[in-house]
C-alpha positions in Angstrom: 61.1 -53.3 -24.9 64.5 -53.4 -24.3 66.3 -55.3 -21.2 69.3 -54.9 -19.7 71.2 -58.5 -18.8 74.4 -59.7 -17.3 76.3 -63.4 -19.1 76.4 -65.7 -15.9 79.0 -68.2 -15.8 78.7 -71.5 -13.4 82.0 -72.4 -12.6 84.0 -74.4 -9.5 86.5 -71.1 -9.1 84.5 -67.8 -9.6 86.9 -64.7 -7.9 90.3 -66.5 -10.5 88.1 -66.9 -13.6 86.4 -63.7 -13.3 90.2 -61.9 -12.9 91.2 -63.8 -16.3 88.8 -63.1 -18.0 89.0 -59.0 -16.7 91.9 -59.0 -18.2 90.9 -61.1 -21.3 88.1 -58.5 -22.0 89.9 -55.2 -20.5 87.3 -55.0 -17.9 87.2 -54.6 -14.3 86.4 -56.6 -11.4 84.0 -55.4 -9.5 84.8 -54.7 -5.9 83.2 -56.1 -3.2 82.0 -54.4 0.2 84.2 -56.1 2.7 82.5 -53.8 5.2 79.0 -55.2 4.3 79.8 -58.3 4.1 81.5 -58.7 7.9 77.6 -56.7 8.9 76.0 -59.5 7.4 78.0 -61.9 9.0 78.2 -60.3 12.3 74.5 -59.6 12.8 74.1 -63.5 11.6 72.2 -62.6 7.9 75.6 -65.3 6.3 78.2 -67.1 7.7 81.9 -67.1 7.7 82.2 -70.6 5.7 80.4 -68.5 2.8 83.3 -66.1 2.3 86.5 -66.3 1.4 89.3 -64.2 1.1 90.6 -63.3 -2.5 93.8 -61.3 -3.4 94.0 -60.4 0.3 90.4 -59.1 0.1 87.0 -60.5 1.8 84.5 -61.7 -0.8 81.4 -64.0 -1.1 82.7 -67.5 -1.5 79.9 -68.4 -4.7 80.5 -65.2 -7.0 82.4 -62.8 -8.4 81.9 -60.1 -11.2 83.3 -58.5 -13.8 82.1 -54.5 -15.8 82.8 -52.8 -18.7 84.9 -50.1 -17.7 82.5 -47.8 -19.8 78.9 -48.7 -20.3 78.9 -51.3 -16.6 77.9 -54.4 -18.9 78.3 -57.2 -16.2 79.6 -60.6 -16.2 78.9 -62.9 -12.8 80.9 -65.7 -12.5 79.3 -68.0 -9.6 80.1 -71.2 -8.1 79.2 -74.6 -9.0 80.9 -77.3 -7.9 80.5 -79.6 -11.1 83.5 -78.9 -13.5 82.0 -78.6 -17.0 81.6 -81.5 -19.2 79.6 -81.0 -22.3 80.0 -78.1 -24.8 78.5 -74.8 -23.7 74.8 -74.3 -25.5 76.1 -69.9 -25.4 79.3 -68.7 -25.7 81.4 -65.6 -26.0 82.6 -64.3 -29.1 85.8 -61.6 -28.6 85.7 -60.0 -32.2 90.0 -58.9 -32.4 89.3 -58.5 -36.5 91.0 -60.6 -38.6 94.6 -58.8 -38.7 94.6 -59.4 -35.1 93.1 -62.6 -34.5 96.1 -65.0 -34.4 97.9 -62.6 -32.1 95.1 -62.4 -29.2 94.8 -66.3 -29.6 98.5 -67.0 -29.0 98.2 -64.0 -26.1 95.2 -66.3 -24.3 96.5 -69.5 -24.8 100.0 -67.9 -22.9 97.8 -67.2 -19.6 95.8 -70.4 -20.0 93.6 -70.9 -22.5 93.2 -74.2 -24.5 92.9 -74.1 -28.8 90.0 -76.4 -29.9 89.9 -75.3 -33.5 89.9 -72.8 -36.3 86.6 -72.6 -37.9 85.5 -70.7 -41.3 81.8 -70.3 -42.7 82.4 -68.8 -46.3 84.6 -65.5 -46.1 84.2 -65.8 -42.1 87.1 -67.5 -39.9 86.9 -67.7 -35.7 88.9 -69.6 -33.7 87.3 -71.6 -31.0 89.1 -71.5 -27.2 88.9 -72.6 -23.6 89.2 -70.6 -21.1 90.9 -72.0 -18.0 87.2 -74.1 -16.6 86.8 -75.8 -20.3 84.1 -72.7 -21.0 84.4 -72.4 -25.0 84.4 -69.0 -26.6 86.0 -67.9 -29.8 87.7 -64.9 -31.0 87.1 -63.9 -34.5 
């Protein structure tokens, strides 16, 4: 049986990581009901110490998301307020193709990612990033 599933990123700013990596991917970020969310407040379901405002908008302080314009994939970034410290067990891969690999690393490290390394496996080559929380990915 097949399953549908979202990647889930813990991290200490959600709403700014999931608008990098939106535009990393070429995704969108998913809008949230301001509407709803001052119901739920008002009629006393959540509070207003867990919201926040974000790019002038109202938003749940502990998450944000990102889609695929296309097919709705989803990515949830959500809030944890330990910065990472040990290498990621998963990771993203962002597969540019090898004549354009170079280019899209020197494009993220410009708007804040960090190199770690080039890697090869044979014929394969990747190069291994950070985004802006330390979260390693590569691009290959």
């Amino acid at each position: 049986m097949a399953y549908d599933f979202q990647v889930t990123v813990d991290c200490t700013d959600p709403h700014t990581l999931a608008d990098w990596w939106a535009e990393t991917l070429g995704w969108d970020v998913e809008p949230q009901d301001e509407a709803f969310i001052r119901d739920m407040v008002a009629k006393g379901f959540a509070t207003d110490d867990q919201t926040t405002h974000h790019r002038g908008k109202l938003v749940w302080k502990t998450g944000g998301a990102i889609v695929h314009p296309d097919n709705g994939r989803r990515m949830l970034f959500q809030f944890d307020e330990a910065a990472k410290t040990v290498k990621n067990r998963m990771h993203v891969d962002i597969r540019a193709g090898d004549a354009n690999r170079d280019a899209e690393r020197d494009k993220l490290v410009a708007r804040g990612a960090t190199f770690l390394w080039d890697g090869q496996q044979g014929p394969f080559t990747w190069v291994t990033l950070a985004d802006p929380e330390g979260n390693e990915f590569c691009v290959s």
